[in-house]
GUPA-111038 format. One record per residue (C-alpha): residue in one letter; x, y, z. Coordinates in steps of 0.02 Angstrom, whole numbers, plus 50000, padded with zeros to 5 digits. Each point is the difference from the previous one (the first is absolute). Layout:
<rs>
+---------+-------+-------+-------+
: residuo :  east : north :    up :
+---------+-------+-------+-------+
:       a :     X :     Y :     Z :
...
+---------+-------+-------+-------+
</rs>
This chain:
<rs>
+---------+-------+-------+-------+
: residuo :  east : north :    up :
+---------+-------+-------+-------+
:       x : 49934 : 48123 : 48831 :
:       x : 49918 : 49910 : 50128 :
:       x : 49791 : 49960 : 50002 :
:       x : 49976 : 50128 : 50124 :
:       x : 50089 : 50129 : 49915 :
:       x : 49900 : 49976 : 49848 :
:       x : 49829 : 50037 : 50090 :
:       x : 50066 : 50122 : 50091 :
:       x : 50053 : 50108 : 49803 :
:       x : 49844 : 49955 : 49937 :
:       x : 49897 : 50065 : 50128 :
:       x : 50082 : 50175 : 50000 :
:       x : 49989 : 50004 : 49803 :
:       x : 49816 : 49966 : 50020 :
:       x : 50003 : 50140 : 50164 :
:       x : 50085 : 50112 : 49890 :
:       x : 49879 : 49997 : 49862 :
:       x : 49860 : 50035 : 50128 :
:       x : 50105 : 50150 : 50063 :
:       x : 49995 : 50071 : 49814 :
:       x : 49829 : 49974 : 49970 :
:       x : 49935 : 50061 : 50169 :
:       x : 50106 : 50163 : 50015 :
:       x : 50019 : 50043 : 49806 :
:       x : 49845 : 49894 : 49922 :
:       x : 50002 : 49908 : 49846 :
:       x : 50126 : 50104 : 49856 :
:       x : 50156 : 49986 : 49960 :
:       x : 50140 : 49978 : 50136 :
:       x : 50148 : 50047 : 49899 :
:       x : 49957 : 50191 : 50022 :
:       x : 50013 : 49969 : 50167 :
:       x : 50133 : 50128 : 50071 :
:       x : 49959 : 49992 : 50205 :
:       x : 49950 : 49811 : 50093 :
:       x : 49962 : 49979 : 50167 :
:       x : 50030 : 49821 : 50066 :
:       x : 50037 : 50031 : 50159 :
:       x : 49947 : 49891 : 50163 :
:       x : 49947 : 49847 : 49912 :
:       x : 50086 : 49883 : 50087 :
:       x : 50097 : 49940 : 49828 :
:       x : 50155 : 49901 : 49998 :
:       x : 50046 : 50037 : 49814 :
:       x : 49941 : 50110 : 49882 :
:       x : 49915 : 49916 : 49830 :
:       x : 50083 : 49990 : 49844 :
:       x : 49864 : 50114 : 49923 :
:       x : 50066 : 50124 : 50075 :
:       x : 50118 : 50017 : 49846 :
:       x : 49844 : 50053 : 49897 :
:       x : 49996 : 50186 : 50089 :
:       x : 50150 : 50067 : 49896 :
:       x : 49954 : 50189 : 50034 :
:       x : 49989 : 49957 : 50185 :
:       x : 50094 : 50131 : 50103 :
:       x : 49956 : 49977 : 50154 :
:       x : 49951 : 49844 : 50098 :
:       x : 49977 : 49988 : 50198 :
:       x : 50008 : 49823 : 50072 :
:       x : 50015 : 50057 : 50179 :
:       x : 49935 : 49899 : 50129 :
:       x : 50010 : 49836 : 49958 :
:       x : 50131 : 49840 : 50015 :
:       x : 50106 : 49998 : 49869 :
:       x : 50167 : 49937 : 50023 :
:       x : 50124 : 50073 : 49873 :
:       x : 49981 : 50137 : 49865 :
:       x : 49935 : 49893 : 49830 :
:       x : 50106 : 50027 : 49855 :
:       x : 49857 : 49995 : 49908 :
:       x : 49969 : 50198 : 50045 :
:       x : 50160 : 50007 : 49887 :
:       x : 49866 : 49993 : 49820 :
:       x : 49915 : 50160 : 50075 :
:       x : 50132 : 50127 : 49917 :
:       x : 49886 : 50166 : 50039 :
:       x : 50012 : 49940 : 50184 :
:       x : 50037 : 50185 : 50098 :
:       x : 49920 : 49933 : 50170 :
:       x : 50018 : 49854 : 50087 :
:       x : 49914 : 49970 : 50166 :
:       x : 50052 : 49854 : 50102 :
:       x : 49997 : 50033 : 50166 :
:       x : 49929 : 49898 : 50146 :
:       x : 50042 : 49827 : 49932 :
:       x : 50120 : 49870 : 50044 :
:       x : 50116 : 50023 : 49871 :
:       x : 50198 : 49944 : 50029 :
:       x : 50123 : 50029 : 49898 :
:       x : 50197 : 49951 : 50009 :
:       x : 50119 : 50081 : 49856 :
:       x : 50041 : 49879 : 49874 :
:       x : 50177 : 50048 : 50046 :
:       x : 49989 : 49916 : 50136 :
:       x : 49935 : 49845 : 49913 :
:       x : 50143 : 50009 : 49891 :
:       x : 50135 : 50020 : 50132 :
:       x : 49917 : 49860 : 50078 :
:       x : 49999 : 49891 : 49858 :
:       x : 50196 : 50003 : 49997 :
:       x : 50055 : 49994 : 50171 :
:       x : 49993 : 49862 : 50120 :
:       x : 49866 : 50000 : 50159 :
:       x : 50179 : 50025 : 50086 :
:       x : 50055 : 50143 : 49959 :
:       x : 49840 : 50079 : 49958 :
:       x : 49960 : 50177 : 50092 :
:       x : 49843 : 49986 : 50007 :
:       x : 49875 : 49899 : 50122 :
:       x : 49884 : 49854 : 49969 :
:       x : 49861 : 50084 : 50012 :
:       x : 50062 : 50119 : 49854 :
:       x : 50050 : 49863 : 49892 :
:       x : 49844 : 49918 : 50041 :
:       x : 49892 : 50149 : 49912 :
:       x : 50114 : 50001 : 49854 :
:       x : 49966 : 49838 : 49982 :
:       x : 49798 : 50020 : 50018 :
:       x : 49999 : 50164 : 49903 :
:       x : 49916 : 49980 : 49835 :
:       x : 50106 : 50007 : 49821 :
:       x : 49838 : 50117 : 49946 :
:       x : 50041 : 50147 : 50089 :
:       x : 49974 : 50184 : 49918 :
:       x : 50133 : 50085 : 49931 :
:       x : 49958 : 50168 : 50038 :
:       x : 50122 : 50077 : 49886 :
:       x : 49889 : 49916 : 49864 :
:       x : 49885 : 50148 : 50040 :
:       x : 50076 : 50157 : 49917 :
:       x : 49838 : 50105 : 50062 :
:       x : 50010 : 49955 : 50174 :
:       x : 49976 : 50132 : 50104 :
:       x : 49919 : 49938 : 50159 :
:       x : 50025 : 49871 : 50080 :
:       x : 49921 : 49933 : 50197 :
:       x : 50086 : 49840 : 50084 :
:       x : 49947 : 50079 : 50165 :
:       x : 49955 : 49863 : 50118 :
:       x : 50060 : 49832 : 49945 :
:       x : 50141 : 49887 : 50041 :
:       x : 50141 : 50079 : 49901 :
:       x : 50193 : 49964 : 50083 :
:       x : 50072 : 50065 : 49838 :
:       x : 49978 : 50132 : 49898 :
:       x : 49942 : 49930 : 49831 :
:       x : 50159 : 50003 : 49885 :
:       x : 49906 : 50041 : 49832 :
:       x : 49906 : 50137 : 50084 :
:       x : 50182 : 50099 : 50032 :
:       x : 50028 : 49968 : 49826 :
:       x : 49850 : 50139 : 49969 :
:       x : 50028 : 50167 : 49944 :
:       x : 49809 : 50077 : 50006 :
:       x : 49971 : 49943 : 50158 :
:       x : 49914 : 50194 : 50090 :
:       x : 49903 : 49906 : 50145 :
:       x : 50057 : 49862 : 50106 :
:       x : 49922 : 49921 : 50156 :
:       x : 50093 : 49849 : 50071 :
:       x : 49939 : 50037 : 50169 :
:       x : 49979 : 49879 : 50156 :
:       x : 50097 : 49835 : 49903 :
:       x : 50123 : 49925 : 50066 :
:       x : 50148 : 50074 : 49898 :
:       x : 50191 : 49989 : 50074 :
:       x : 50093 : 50083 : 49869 :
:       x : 49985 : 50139 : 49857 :
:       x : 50056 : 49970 : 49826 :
:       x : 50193 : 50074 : 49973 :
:       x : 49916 : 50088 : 49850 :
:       x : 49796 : 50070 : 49953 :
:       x : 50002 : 50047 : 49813 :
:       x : 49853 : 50114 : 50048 :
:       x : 50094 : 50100 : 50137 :
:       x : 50002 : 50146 : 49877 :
:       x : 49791 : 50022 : 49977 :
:       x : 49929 : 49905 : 50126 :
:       x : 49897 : 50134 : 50123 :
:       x : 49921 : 49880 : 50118 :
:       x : 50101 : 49876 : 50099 :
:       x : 49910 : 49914 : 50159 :
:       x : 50108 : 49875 : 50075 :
:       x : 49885 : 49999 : 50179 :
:       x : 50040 : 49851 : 50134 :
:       x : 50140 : 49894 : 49918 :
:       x : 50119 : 49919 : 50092 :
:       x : 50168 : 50053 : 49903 :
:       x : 50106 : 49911 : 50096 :
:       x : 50134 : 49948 : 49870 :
:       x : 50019 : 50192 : 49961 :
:       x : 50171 : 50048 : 50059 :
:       x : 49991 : 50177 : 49900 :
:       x : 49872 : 50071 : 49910 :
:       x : 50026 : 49969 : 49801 :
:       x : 50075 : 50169 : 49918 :
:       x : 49814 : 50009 : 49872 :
:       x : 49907 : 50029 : 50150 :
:       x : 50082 : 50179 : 50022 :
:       x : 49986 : 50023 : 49803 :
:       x : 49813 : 50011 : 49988 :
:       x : 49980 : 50186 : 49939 :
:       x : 49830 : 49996 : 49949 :
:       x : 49926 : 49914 : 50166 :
:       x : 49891 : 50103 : 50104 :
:       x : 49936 : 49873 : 50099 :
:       x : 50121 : 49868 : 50109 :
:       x : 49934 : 49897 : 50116 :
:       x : 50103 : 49869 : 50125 :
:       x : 49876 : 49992 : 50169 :
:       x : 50034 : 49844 : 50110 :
:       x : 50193 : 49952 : 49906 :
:       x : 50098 : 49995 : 50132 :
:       x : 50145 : 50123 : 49939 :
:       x : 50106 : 50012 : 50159 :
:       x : 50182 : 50047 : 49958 :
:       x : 49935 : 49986 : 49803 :
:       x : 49941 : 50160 : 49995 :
:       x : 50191 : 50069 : 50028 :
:       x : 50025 : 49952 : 49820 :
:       x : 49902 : 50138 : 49920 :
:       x : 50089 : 50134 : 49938 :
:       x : 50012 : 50157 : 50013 :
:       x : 49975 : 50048 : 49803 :
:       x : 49833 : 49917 : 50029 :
:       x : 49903 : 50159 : 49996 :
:       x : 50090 : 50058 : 49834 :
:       x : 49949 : 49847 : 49906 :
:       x : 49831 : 49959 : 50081 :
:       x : 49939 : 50170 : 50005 :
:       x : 49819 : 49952 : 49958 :
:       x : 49967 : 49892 : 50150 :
:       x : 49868 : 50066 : 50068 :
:       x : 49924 : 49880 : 50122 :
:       x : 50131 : 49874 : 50127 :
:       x : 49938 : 49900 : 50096 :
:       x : 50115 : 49922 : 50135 :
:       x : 49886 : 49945 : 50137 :
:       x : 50061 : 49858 : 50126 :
:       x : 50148 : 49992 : 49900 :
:       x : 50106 : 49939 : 50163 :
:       x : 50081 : 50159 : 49964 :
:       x : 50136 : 50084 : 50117 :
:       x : 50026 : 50192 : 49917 :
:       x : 49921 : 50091 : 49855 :
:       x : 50127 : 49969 : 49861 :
:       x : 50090 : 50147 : 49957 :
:       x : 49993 : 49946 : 49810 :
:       x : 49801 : 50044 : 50001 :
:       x : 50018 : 50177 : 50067 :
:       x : 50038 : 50051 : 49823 :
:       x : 49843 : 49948 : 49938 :
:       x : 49950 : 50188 : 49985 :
:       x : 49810 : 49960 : 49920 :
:       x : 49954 : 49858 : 50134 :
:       x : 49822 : 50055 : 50034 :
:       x : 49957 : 49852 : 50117 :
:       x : 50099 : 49904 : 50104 :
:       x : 49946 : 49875 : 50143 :
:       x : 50133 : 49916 : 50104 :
:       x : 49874 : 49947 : 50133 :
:       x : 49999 : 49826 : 50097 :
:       x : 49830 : 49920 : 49971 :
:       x : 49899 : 49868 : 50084 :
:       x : 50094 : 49817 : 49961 :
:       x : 49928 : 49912 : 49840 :
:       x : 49956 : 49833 : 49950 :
:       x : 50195 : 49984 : 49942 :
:       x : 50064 : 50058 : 50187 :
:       x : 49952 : 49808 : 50074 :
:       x : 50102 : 50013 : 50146 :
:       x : 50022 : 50153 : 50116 :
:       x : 50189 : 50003 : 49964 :
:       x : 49990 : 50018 : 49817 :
:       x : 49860 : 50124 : 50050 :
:       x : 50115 : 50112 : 50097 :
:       x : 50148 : 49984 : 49872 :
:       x : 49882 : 50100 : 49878 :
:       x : 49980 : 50129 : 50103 :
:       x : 50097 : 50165 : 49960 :
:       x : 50102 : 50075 : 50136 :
:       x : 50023 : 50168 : 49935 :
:       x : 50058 : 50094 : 50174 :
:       x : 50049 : 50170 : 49928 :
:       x : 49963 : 50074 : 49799 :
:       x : 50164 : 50073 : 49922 :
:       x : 50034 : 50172 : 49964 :
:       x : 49995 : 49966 : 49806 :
:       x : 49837 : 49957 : 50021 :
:       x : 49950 : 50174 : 49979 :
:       x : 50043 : 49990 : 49827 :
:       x : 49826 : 49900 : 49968 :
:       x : 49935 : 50172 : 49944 :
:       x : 49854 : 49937 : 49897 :
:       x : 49934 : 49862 : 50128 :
:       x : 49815 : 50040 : 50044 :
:       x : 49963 : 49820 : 50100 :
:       x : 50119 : 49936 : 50140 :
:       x : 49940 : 49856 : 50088 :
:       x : 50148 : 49935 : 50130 :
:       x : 49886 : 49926 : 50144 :
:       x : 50055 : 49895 : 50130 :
:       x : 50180 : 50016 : 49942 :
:       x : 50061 : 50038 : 50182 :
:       x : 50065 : 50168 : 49940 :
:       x : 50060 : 50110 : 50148 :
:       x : 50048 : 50159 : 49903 :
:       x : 49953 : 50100 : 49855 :
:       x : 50111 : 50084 : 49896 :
:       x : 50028 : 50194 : 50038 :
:       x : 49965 : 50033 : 49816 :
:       x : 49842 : 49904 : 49976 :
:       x : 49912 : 50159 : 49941 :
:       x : 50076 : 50010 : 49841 :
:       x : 49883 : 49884 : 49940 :
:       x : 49868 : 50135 : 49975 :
:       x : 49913 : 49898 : 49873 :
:       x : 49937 : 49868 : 50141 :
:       x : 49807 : 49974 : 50007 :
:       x : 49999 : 49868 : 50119 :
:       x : 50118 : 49907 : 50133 :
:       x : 49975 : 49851 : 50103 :
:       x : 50135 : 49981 : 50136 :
:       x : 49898 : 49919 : 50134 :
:       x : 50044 : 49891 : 50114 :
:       x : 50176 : 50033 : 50007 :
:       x : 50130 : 50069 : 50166 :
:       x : 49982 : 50206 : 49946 :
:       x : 50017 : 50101 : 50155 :
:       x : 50003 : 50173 : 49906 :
:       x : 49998 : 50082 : 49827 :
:       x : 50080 : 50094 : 49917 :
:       x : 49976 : 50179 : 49962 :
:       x : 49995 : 49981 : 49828 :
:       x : 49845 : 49875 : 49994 :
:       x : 49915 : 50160 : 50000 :
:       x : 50062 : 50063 : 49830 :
:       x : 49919 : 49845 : 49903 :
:       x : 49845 : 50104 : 49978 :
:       x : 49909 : 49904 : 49874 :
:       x : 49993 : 49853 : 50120 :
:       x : 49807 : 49958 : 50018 :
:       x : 49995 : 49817 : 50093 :
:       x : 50132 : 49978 : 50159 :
:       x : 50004 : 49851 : 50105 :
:       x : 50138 : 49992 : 50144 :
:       x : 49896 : 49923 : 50105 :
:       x : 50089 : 49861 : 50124 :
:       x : 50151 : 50069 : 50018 :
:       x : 50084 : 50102 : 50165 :
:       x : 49954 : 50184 : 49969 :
:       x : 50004 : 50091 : 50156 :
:       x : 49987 : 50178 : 49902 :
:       x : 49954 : 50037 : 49833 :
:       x : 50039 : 50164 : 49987 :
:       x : 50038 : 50054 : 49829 :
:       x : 49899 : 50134 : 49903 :
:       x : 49840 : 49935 : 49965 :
:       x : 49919 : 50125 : 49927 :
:       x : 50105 : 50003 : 49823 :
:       x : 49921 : 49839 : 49975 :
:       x : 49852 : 50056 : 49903 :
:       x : 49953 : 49864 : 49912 :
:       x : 50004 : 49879 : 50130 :
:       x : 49829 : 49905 : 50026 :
:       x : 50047 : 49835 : 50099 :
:       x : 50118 : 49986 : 50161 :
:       x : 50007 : 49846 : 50087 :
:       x : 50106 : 50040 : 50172 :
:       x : 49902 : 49832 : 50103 :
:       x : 50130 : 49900 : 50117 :
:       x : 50115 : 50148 : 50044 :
:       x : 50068 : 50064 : 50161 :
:       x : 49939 : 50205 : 49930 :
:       x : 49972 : 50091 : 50140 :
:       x : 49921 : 50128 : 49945 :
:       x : 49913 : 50068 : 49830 :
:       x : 50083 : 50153 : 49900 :
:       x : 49853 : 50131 : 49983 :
:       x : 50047 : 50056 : 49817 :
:       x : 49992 : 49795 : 49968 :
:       x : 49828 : 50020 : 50037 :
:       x : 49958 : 50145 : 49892 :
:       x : 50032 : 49932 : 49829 :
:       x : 49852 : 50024 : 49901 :
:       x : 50029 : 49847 : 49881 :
:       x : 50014 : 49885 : 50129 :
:       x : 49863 : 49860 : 49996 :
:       x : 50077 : 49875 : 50118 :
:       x : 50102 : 50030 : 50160 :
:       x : 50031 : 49811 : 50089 :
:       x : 50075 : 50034 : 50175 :
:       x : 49954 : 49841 : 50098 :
:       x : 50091 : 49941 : 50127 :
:       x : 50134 : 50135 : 50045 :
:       x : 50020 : 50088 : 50157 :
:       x : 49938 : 50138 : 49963 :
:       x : 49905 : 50105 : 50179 :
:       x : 49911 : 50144 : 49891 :
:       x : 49906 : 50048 : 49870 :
:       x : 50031 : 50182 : 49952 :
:       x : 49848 : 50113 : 50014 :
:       x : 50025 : 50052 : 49796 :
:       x : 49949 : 49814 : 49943 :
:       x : 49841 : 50020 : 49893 :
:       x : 49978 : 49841 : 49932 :
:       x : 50009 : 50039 : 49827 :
:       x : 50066 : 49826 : 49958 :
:       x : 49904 : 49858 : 49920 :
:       x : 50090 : 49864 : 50112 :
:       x : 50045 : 50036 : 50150 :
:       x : 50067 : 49880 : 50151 :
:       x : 50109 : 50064 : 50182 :
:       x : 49934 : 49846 : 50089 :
:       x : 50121 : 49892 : 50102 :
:       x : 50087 : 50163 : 50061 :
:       x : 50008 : 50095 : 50163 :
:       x : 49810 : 50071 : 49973 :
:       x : 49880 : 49951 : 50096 :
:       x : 49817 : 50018 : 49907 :
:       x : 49925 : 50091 : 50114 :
:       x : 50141 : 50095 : 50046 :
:       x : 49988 : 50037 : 49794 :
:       x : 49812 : 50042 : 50014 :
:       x : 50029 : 50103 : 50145 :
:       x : 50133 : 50097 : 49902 :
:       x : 49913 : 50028 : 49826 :
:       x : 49818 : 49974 : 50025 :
:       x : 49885 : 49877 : 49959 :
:       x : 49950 : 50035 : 49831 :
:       x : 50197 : 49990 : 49954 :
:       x : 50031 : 49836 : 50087 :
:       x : 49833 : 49940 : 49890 :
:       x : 50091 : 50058 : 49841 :
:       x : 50151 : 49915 : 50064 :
:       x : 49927 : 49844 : 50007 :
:       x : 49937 : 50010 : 49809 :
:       x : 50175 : 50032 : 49955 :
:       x : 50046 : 49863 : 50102 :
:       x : 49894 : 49878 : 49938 :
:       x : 50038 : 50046 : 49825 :
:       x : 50183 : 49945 : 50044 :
:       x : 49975 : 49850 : 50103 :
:       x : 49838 : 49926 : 49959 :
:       x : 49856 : 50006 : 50115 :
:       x : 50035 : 49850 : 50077 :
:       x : 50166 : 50036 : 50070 :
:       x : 49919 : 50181 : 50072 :
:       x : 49842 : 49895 : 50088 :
:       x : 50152 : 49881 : 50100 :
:       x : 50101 : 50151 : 50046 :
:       x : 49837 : 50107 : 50070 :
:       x : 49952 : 49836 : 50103 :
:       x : 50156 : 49999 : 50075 :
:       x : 50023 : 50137 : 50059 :
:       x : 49845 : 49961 : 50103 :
:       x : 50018 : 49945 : 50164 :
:       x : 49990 : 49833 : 50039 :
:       x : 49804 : 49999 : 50061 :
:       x : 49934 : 50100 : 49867 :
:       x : 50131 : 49878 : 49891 :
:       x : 49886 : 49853 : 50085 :
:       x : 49835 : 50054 : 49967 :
:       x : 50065 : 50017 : 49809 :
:       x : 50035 : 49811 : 49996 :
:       x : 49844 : 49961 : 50074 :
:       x : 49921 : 50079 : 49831 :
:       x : 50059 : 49916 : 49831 :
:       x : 50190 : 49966 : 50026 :
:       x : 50051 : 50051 : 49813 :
:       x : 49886 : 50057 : 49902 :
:       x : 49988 : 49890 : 49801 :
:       x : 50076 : 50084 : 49868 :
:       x : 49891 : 50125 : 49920 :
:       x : 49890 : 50036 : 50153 :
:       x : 50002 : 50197 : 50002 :
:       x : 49895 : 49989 : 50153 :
:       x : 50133 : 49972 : 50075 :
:       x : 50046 : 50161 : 49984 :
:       x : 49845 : 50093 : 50028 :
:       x : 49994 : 50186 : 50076 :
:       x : 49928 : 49918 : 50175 :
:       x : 50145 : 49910 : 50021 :
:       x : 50107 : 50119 : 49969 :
:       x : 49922 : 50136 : 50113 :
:       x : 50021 : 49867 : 50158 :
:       x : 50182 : 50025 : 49982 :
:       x : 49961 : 50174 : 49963 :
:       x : 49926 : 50041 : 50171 :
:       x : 50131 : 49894 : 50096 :
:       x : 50126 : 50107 : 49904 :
:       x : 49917 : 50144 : 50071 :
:       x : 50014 : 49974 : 50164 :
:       x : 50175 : 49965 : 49995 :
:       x : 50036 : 50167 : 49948 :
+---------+-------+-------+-------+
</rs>
């Protein structure tokens, strides 16, 4: 061990102590059964840490370790281990033994593998060491393997490898049968040719996770007894998968209660915009099984470029809330209007021209978002429902607003349509346009609805505005005072 190296273990063995005394005092520290170590900027962890033999949890998060230290391996009550945001690489010592014995010839694998083998430390955990291990967090660190010993595991009932850098899945998880949280978020998986058969044999999971792998033609492997064996998956998440259908093998997943297949904003993994759009899922039309998601309550598929929904879609009665925004729809389907416990719908950006379905068996519903539409025109029994709290219809082309409207809504917004304000005043009265602005507002903010009155002025009473304050700081309700708002007022009125 080099001099550096030295200073560098005491130092944290005189940190760690510190830690102890400053978050637990002076005792004993064997008791211990929770420590919290986390963002110290250590390198190792001290050999005292062998002392805390009821330890059962320990978070190291946040720091720069490099490997897992075997010395974790004396801690036999271990159940948690928390060791995420690091820089922590590990290669399977199968691969250090395959490339002990074969020549840099006819080795498979590349220099820069061989190179970590070479770097990795002989102290690594065994995880398998650990027969109480139960959790376990790797999320954000340098992994390109999945740890060897850690497959070896059969208690294993969280797991969170996300955003490493793994490229392949272990051919067998000893834990497949009891683990019930398995995040494998924004890995690259690029030497994974088929999925491994344990991943469709984890019967107690209710929780499966694989946003930003890009899946592609992958996702053709799962089959179609999937929903027999996994029937306790509860939440999937599939989101910029790079996706081309929904796989038929997760349409028997008959308890799925949330399930997001959405194409998000590109991440720190995405660094160029090609890898960016190879994530993205291009899910142009649901299939008919899809219907058979009976218990699914959350479906999030935005920006997907669907163009059609399936005729069916109102067999899932149990759905509370459904994104499908900015997506190709033109129309929908009669049977949207039989999910009737639906309380949150977003179709906004799509290519609605009508929306005529029967709006008024949706009870429950409390927030439609219709913005960035071509609706020409408003249903009146879609503006009668009583729960309603938000109705979002800007920008459409929509001429009229029927005579029943009362405003009931919390949030309301029909800006950037075919209504002119004072042709809305005229219409409905002042005191409703007033109230229409406070729903407004509550919507947009009251900066957007102080832009949009001003321009709608014309462009000398737009003039004298910039010769007062041109934007008014943030905060400043004088801005908004009644004075100001009567000018426009009056000019309103003698338009109409």
């Amino acid at each position: 061990m080099e001099e550096n190296d030295v200073e560098d273990v005491e130092d944290v063995a005189a940190e760690f102590r510190n830690v102890l005394s400053e978050i637990h005092g002076v005792g004993d520290f064997t008791k211990l059964i929770s420590l919290d170590i986390s963002d110290r900027g250590l390198r190792v962890l001290p050999a005292e840490l062998t002392n805390l033999v009821m330890l059962k949890s320990i978070n190291a998060s946040h720091n720069v370790l490099d490997h897992v230290p075997r010395i974790l391996e004396t801690l036999i009550n271990l159940e948690e281990i928390i060791l995420s945001h690091n820089l922590i690489e590990i290669v399977d010592t199968q691969l250090n033994r395959q490339n002990a014995n074969v020549s840099s010839e006819d080795n498979i694998y590349t220099d820069e593998e061989i190179k970590q083998v070479e770097c990795v430390s002989k102290e690594e955990l065994d995880f398998s060491q650990l027969p109480r291990l139960t959790h376990v967090n790797l999320k954000k660190n340098k992994l390109v393997r999945f740890p060897e010993t850690l497959g070896k595991c059969r208690s294993i009932l969280r797991l969170d490898l996300a955003y490493n850098a793994l490229r392949s899945l272990p051919s067998q998880f000893e834990s497949a049968d009891v683990i019930e949280h398995l995040t494998l978020d924004g890995n690259l998986l690029t030497h994974v040719y088929k999925f491994p058969s344990w991943l469709f044999q984890i019967k107690r999971c209710t929780s499966l996770s694989l946003r930003y792998c890009y899946l592609d033609m992958l996702i053709e492997s799962i089959p179609r007894t999937t929903g027999v064996v996994c029937r306790r998956i509860l939440k999937l998440d599939l989101r910029n998968c790079g996706i081309k259908s929904f796989p038929i093998g997760c349409t028997g997943l008959l308890d799925l209660e949330q399930l997001k297949i959405s194409n998000l904003g590109c991440d720190e993994l995405c660094s160029t915009e090609k890898w960016c759009s190879l994530r993205k899922n291009s899910i142009f039309e649901l299939p008919v099984e899809f219907a058979n998601l009976v218990g699914l309550g959350l479906l999030e598929a935005r920006d997907i470029r669907l163009s059609k929904l399936p005729d069916n879609i109102g067999s899932l009665v149990n759905l509370t809330s459904v994104d499908i925004s900015r997506n190709s729809l033109d129309w929908l389907p009669e049977s949207l209007a039989d999910l009737v416990n639906l309380i949150t719908l977003d179709l906004s950006h799509n290519s609605l021209v009508t929306i005529i379905i029967e709006w008024h068996r949706l009870t429950k519903l409390k927030d439609l978002n219709l913005s960035f539409n071509r609706i020409c025109a408003i249903p009146t029994e879609l503006l009668q429902l009583k729960e309603l709290e938000t109705l979002d219809l800007y920008t459409n082309c929509i001429s009229d607003l029927p005579q029943a409207t009362t405003l009931h809504w919390k949030n309301f917004d029909i800006g950037g349509n075919l209504i002119s304000r004072e042709g809305l005043m005229c219409k409905h009265g002042r005191e409703f346009f007033d109230r229409y602005l406070d729903r407004q507002v509550n919507l947009r903010g009251q900066d957007y609805v102080r832009l949009e009155l001003r321009s709608s002025l014309p462009e000398s009473t737009q003039s004298n505005e910039q010769e007062r304050e041109h934007s008014p700081s943030e905060g400043d309700q004088s801005a908004y005072s009644d004075s100001e708002h009567d000018s426009w007022w009056n000019y309103d009125d003698k338009i109409c």
